[in-house]
Steps between C-alpha positions, in 0.01 A plus 500: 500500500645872471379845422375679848335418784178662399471339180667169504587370146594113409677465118463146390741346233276294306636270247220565213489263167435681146133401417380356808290786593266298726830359713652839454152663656550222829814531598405878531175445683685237753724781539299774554312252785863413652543923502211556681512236739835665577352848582606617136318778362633514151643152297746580262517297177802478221456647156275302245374279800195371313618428196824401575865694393627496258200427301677618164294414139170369691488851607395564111217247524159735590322156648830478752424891614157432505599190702664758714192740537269249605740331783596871606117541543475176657801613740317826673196280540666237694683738705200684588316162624856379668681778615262816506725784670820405359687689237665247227764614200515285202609514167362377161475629150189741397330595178455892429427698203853630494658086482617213714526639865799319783321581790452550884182445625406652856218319643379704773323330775176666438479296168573792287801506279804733368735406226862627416656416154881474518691759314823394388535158336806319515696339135815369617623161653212279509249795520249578185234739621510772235350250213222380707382773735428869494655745740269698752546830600335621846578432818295340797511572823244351764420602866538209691339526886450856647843659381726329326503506097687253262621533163477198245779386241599206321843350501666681234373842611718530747801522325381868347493839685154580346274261689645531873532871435167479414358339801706693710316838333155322615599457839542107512631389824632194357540303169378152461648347182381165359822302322548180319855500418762273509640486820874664595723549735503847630211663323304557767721770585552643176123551482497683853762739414313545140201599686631727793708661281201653325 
């Protein structure tokens, strides 16, 4: 568990499959019950949880987002019948008018939900992002409890000035940032020092 005392959050590293969308959509929801049994007010899930990472050419498929849509949909109504109060972050691909979409879902625990589309897609190494998603371009920032606020990103976000500056100009207290990237040595701290020094 970590984050403060007044709003406890529990990060779960979930070892998704590319596809299986109702296993993906479990291991969440056993997750989220785990979290709250804990005292956890907010679950946090890695990048492309439901469909799984990296989900490369099915992404092109429109049944496999649709897939998506339906189990995201599926997702909030489960957690609303499980684990009504608790906050849950989760990531999956989304359909807009403006393309293919990599992103965060907040699931508040009211049963309403806020999305955040990451902005900078990595091509290098084993990363392909750029020919299967579009980029988003706002920020979200959520108040979480009676004062604090956190500000949403997605893995490779971090790594620019623009999206931590960004938060920082909306008054986030904090930065929650779903990842699904190869583990390595080290980078943990490379991130922190990416963020603070923004």
């Amino acid at each position: 568990m970590s984050a403060s005392a007044a709003y406890p959050v529990v990060c779960a590293q979930i070892n998704t499959i590319v596809g299986d969308f109702e296993g993906n959509v479990k291991k969440i929801l056993d997750a989220a019950r785990r979290a709250q049994a804990q005292g956890a007010r907010m679950l946090v899930c890695p990048e492309m949880t439901v469909t799984g990472y990296p989900a490369e050419d099915w992404l092109l498929r429109k049944d496999f987002c649709a897939q998506c849509a339906l189990w995201i949909e599926r997702l909030r109504e489960a957690l609303m019948r499980e684990t009504p109060g608790l906050a849950v972050v989760a990531g999956g691909v989304r359909m807009t008018r403006g393309g293919r979409r990599n992103t965060l879902y907040f699931f508040a625990g009211d049963g309403s939900v806020q999305t955040y589309d990451k902005r900078h897609l990595p091509e290098y190494g084993v990363f392909d992002e750029g020919r299967v998603f579009t980029p988003g371009r706002r920020t979200l920032v959520v108040k979480l409890g009676k004062r604090l606020r956190a500000g949403f990103a997605v893995c490779e976000d971090l790594w620019f000035e623009d999206v931590a500056r960004q938060l920082k100009q909306a008054r986030a207290d904090f930065i929650v940032s779903i990842n699904a990237s190869p583990w390595e040595k080290g980078k943990r701290a490379e991130r922190e020092a990416a963020v603070i020094g923004h």
